[in-house]
N, C-alpha and C positions, 0 to 999 in steps of 0.2 A: 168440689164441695158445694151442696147447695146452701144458699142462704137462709132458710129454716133449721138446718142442722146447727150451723155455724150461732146461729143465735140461742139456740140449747145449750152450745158450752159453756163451759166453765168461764167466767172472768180471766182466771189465770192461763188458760189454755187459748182466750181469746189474747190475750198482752202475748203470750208464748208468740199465735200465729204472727201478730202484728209485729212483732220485735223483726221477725224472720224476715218479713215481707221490707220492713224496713230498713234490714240491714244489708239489702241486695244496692239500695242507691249510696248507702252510707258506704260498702266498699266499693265502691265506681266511683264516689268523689273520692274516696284515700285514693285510689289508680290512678284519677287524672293530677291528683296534686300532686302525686308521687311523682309521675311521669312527666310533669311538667318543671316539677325541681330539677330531676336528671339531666333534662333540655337545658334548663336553665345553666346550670353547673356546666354542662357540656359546650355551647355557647359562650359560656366565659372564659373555658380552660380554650378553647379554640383562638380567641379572641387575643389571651393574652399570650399562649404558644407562639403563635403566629404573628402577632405585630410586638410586640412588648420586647421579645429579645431583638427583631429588628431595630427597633426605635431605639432603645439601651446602645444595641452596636455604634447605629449612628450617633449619638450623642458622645459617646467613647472615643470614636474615632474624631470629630470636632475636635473634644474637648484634648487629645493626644498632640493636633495639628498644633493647637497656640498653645501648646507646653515645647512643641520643637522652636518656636518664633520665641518666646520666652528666652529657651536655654542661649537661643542660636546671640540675643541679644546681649545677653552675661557673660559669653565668650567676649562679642565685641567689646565689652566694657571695660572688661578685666582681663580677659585675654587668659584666665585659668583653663589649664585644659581638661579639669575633670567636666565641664561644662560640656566639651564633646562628646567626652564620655556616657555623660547621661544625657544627652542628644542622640546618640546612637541605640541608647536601651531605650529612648522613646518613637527611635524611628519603630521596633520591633515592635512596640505596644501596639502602633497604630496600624502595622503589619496583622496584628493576631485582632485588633478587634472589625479590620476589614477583611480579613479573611472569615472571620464569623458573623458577619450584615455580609458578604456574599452569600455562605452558605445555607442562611434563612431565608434569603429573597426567595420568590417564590412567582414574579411575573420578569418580563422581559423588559418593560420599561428599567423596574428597579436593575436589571444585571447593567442597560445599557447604562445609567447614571453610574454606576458603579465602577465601570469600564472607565469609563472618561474619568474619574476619580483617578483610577489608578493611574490612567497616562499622566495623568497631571501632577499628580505626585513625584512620579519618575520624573518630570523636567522639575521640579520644586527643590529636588534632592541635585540636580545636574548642579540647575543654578548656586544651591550652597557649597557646593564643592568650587565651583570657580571664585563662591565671595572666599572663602577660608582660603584657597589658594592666594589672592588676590592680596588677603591681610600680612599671609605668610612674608610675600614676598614684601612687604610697606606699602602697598598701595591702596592704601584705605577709602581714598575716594571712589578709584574704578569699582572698589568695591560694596561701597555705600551707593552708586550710582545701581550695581546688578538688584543690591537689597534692595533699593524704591522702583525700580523697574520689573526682569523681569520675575523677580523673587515675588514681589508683592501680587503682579498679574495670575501664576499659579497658584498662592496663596489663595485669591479671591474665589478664584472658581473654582478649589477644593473643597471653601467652605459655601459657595454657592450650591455645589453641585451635595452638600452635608443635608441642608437646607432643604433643598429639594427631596430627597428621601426621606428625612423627617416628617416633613409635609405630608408627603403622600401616606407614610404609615399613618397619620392620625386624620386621615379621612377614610383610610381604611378603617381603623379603628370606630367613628364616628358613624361611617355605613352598619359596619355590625353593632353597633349599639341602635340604631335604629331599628334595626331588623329585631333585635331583644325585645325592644320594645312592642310591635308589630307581633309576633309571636306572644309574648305574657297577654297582651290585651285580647288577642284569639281565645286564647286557652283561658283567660278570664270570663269571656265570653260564655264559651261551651262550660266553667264550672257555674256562671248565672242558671244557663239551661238546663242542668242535672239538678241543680238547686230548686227550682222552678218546680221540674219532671217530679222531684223530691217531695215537696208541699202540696203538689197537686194529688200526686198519690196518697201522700195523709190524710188530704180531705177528704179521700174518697173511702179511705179505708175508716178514717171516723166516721163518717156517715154510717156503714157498712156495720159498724159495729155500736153502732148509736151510743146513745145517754151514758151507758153503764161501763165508759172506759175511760169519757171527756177528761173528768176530773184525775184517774190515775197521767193521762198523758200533759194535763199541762201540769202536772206534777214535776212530771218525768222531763219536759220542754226548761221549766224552771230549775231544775235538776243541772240538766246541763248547762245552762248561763251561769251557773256560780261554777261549776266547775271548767268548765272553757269560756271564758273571759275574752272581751274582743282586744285583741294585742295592736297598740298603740305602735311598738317601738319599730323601729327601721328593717325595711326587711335585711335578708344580706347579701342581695346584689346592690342593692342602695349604697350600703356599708363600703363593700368591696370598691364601686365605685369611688366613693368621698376616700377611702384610703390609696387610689389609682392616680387623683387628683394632685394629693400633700406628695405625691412622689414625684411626678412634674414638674410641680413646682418648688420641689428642694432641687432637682437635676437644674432646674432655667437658673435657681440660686445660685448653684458652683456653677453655670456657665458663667455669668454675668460676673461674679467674683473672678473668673480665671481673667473676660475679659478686663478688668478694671486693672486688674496686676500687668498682664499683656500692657496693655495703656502706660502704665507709669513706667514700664520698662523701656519702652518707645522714647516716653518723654527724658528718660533717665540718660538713653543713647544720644538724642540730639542736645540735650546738655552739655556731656561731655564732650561732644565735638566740638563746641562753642567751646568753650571754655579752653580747648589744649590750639586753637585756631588763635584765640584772641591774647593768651598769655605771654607768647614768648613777645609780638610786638609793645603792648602791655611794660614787661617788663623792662624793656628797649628806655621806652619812653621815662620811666620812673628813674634807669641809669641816668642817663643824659641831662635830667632834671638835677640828679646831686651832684653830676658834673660843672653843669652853670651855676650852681649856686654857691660853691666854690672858689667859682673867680672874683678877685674884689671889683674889677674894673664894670662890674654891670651897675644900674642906678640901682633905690630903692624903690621906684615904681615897676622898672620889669621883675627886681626878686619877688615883688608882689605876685606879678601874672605868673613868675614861676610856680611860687611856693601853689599858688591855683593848679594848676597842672598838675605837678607833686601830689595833691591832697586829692585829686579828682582821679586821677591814678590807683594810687591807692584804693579811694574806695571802689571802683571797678575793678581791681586786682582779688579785693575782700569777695565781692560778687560774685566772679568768676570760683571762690574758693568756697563759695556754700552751694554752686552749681553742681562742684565736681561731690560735695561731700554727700549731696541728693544720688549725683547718678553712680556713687560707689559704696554705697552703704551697707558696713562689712556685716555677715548672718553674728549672730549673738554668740560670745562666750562664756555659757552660764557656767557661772561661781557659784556657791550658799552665799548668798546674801543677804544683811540683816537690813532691810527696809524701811524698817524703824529709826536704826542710826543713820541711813542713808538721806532721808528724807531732813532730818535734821541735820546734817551736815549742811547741807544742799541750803536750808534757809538761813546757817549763821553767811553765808556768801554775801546773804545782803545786809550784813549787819556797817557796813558805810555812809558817808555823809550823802551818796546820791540817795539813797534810799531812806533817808530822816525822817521824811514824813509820810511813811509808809510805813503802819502797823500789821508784822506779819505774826501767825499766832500758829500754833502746832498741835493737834490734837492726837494722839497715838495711843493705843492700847497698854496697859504695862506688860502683857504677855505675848511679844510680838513672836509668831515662829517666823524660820529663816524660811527664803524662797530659791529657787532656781532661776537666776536670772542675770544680766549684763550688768554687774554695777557701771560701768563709766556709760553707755546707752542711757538708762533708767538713770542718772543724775540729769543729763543731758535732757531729757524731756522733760524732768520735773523745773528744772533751772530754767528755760526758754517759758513753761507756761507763767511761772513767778514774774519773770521778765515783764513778758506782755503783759501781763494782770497789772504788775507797778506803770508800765509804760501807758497801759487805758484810763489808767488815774489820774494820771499825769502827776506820779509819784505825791498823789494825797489821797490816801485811804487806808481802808482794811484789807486783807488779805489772808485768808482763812485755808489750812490742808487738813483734812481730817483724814487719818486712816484705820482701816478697819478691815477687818478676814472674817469667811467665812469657810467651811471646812476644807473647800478647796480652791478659792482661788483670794487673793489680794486688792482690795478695792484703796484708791487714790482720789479723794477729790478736792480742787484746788477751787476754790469762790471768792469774790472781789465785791466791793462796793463799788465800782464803775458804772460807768453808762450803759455795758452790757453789749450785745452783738444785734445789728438789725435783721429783722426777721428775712425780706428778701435776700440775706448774704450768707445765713449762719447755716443753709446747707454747703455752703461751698470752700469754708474755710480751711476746710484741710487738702483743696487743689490745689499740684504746685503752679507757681508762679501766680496764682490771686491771691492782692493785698490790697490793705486801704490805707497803710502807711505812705507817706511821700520820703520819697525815695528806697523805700523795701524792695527786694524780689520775688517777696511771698513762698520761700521755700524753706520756711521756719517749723511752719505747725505742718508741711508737706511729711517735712524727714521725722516728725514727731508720733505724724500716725504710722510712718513706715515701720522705724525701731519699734511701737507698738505691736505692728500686724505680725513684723518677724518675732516679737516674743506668747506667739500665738494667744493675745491681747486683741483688746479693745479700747476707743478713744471716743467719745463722746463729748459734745457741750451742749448746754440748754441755756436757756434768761431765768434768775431768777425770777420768784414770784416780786418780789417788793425792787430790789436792783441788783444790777451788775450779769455777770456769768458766773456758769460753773463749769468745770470740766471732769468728766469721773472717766479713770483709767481703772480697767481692769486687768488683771495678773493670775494666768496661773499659778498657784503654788509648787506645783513638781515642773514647771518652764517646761 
């Protein structure tokens, strides 16, 4: 077409050609966006096919290993033997979710780690068959001696060897997300230069069509801005990302919670070793004590050093019996329980003279509903926090429980006018065996978060604002 002719047309037939001419880069940029989505999409389903169910396996498989240490240690404790039972359905777990992180691997490194996994396993399981043997027959040491040996040695490198494949999947991971990135900025690139290709061709075709279009096209230019708005919000590989993220980091959540139970289970076994070690001589000693003190012919100065014995006895006997009640701490037998009279019972206890000047106060709803829960547990934690609250006092102050529900679960919170808990200690107060009492064992508020955790609960404490602590328990309502 020559450009004489082309300037005899019509306006509308000049917008006509120009539309046309324009709409050849307008769908080359839809193609490459389009195409660059697909990449994208395609990228991410690869990404996550391929590392996501690996990573999942191995976390599975971890997290199966310290649920066998777990169970293996609630045999030892209690010596129940559904505990084997479901030791065995967890051997199969960690069977099925290492048979599937084998069947995604997909390099040789990952098979050989995987390899070594499984021999290790196979002596892991040797080893527990010789401790259960070992327990069968009474020999509890030779058998605790297999468990810190070479139980814990296969142990280690199961979960070293977990570790390592984890690892490497999220540098695989981390590689192809670079490569995304590498890729989008290309394809960013090349849409700049159609964009560009785009404008430049406008120009030329305004020119081309001088004066008598300018105004219909920034018409048409303003047209579009109101109707394609520049979008602010996230793209959805961004999204996808930040939601890849909160999964992570809820999976490291239930690892570190499996770890922390694993832990107290550990600390719960060497407890009770102590304790069934130091009882019977223990009790030797406290005989013998009400033996001699029996006879008249001793003075008043050795019944003295007796009755010392006697009473230092004793309290090491008591000791020994809040050790055993930490490392045997029965699962919950929920009743309907009315919470409301529970909590009230629980404060008339301190209605005696130790407790005179000590004002305890009761706040409760009048429409309490019942809960699903252990009443003699849940007395049990509420009575020990009242305890310590009167005992930070030094049995002179207030003492405050209010309770209150919400549609599903039961909230407890107990507050004091005391001195309060100091900030370096009051994450740690519910570790067993730390106290700041003389002569405590610190396994008080231990066994108070346990009955908590086991009534799939929560136990908290903060400082108030003005004085003292407070402690908020919470309860589900169907337990």
């Amino acid at each position: 077409m020559k450009i004489a002719s082309f300037k005899n047309l019509k306006i509308t037939y000049k917008i006509l050609i120009v539309f046309q001419f324009m709409m050849i880069p307008a769908v080359m940029i839809f193609i490459v966006l389009f195409f660059m989505l697909h990449k994208v999409q395609e990228v991410n389903r690869t990404i996550l096919i391929k590392n996501l169910t690996s990573i999942t396996a191995a976390y599975n498989v971890e997290n199966a290993l310290l649920n066998l240490k777990e169970l293996r240690a609630n045999y030892i404790l209690d010596g129940d033997k559904k505990w084997l039972k479901e030791f065995d359905d967890s051997v199969s777990t960690f069977n099925s979710w290492y048979n599937k992180a084998f069947d995604v691997a997909y390099s040789e490194d990952e098979k050989d780690i995987l390899s070594d996994l499984s021999l290790e396993f196979s002596h892991y399981l040797k080893a527990h068959r010789d401790i259960m043997y070992l327990i069968e027959k009474g020999k509890r040491v030779q058998a605790v001696h297999i468990l810190l040996g070479k139980s814990m040695e296969h142990f280690n490198a199961i979960h070293e060897d977990c570790e390592q494949l984890i690892t490497r999947n999220k540098s695989i991971i981390s590689e192809s997300e670079k490569k995304l990135r590498e890729y989008s900025s290309n394809s960013l690139y090349l849409s700049y230069a159609i964009i560009f290709s785009f404008i430049v061709l406008g120009v030329v075709l305004v020119y081309l069509i001088a004066k008598s279009i300018v105004k219909p096209i920034e018409e048409m230019v303003n047209a579009s801005e109101r109707v394609f708005p520049v979008d602010t919000d996230k793209t959805e590989m961004e999204s996808l990302k930040e939601r890849f993220e909160m999964m992570i980091e809820a999976i490291r959540a239930n690892q570190q919670k499996l770890i922390i139970s694993e832990r107290r289970a550990a600390v719960g076994e060497i407890a009770s070793g102590i304790s069934h070690e130091l009882n019977n001589p223990i009790g030797v000693i406290c005989g013998f004590t009400e033996l001699l003190l029996k006879r008249k012919e001793i003075t008043e100065s050795d019944r003295e050093f007796i009755n010392d014995i006697s009473n230092e006895a004793q309290r090491c006997k008591r000791l020994l019996g809040q050790m055993l009640d930490f490392a045997r701490t029965p699962a919950p037998h929920y009743i309907e329980t009315d919470l409301k009279s529970l909590v009230n019972e629980t404060v008339r206890l301190f209605n005696t003279d130790r407790f005179r000047g000590v004002k305890i106060s009761c706040k409760t709803p009048d429409n309490a509903p019942h809960i699903l829960a252990d009443a003699v547990q849940i007395r049990q934690v509420i009575f020990n926090l009242i305890l310590n609250s009167c005992e930070a006092m030094n049995y002179s102050g207030e003492t405050e429980i209010n309770l209150s529900y919400s549609e599903t679960r039961a909230e407890i919170r107990i507050s004091d006018t005391g001195p309060g808990i100091k900030d370096d200690i009051i994450s740690r107060i519910f570790t067993p065996f730390f106290t700041t009492k003389a002569g405590g064992v610190g396994l008080g508020l231990a066994i108070c978060s346990d009955l908590i955790e086991k009534h799939n609960g929560s136990i908290t404490v903060r400082n108030n604002d003005t004085q003292g602590a407070e402690f908020f328990i919470s309860l589900p309502i169907g337990g």
